[in-house]
N, C-alpha and C positions, 0 to 999 in steps of 0.2 A: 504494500500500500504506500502513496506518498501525501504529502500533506498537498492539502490543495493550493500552497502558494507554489509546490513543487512544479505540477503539473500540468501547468501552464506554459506555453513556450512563447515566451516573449518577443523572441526576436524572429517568431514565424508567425504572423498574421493568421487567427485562421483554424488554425492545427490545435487539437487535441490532441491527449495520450491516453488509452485507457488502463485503469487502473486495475487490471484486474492482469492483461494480457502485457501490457505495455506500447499496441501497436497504434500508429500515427491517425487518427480520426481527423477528416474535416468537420471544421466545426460544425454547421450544419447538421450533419448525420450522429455528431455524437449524441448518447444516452448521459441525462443528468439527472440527479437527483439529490438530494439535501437529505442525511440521516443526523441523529443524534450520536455525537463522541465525546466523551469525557475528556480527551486529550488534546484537542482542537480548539485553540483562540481563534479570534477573531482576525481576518485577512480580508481583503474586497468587502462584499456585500455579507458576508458570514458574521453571524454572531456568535461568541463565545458557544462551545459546546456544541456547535454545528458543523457536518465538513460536509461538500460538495461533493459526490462522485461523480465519474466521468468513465462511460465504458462506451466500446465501441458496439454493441449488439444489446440486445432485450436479454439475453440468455446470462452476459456476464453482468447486465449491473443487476438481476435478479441475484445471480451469485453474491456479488458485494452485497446489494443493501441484507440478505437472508445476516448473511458474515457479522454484520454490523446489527442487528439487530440482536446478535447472542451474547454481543458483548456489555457486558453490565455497566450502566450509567452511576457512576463513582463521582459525587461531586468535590473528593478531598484531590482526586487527582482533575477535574477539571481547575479549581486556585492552583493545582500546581503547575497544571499549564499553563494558565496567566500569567506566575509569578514567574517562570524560567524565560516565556516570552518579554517579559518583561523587563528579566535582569540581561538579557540577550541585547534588547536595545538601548539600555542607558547604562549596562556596566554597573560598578558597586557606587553604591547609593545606601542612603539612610532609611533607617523601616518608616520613619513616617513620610518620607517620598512615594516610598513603595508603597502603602498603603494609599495614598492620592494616585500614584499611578497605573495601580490596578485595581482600585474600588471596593478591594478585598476591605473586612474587615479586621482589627486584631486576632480573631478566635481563627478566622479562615486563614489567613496570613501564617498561623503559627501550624496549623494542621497543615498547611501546603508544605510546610517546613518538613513536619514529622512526615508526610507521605515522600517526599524525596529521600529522607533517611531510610525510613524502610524498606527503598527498592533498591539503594546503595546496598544494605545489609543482604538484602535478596542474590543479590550478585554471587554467580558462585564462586567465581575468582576474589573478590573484597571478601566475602566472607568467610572462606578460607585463611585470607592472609589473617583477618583479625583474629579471628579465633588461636592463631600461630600468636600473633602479639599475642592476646591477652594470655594465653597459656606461659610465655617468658614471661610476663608481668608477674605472673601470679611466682614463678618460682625464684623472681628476683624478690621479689618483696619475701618472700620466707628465708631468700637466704641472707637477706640484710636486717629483716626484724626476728628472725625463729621462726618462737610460734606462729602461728596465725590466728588469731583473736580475735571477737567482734564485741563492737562495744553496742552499748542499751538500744542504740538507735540502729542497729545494724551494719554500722561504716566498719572499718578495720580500725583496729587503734592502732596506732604507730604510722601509718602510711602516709604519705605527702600530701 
């Protein structure tokens, strides 16, 4: 699949790509249709949480819009599409910019935050290596404090 700002060819008047096949449609003849996606900001005439498909026949954007319609509407991962759209276009910036720039509120802002962590952790490459970190952590911190300890509230006592 590509995003719909992808699949557009700019600099050929006209021409479609379909999304399913990949193969050159005149515009005319393409198949379009507008599905709900949680991952999809806003581009041209699309608003947030909406993408455009684009196939060259009846058969494949049956296929797409079917594809699209199984995929569950997630609204932590649509803030996190704004918020990544958004850090994409202005670069690092202050949260309360961010929150004027994406309309998000604090509570959505900070979910968008935690939905990005979670799919970093999902990684099964990232998640690997931390688990390596945190396994060194855990046997440095015994071999420079001993025991291993926890204190009332849970935390380790002794640890940085």
């Amino acid at each position: 699949m590509t995003h719909p700002d992808n699949h557009r060819h700019r600099d050929i008047d006209g021409i479609e790509l379909c999304d399913l096949c990949g193969v050159l449609i005149p515009e005319p003849e393409a198949y379009l249709y507008i599905v709900a996606d949680s991952s999809a900001t806003a581009r041209d005439a699309l608003e947030h949480g909406e993408r455009l498909l684009t196939a060259c026949s009846w058969d494949h954007l049956e296929t797409l819009v079917i594809a699209y319609e199984q995929r569950p509407f997630d609204l932590e991962e649509l803030w996190a599409s704004i918020l990544f759209e958004t850090h994409r276009r202005l670069g690092p910036t202050t949260t309360e910019h961010l929150l004027h720039a994406t309309g998000l509120t604090p509570h959505q802002l900070d979910r968008a935050h935690h939905w990005h962590l979670h799919r970093l952790l999902q990684h099964p490459g990232h998640q690997q290596n931390a688990s390596a970190e945190d396994d060194t952590r855990k046997e440095e911190d015994q071999d420079s404090h001993g025991d291993d300890h926890t204190d009332q509230d849970g935390g380790r006592s002794g640890a940085a």
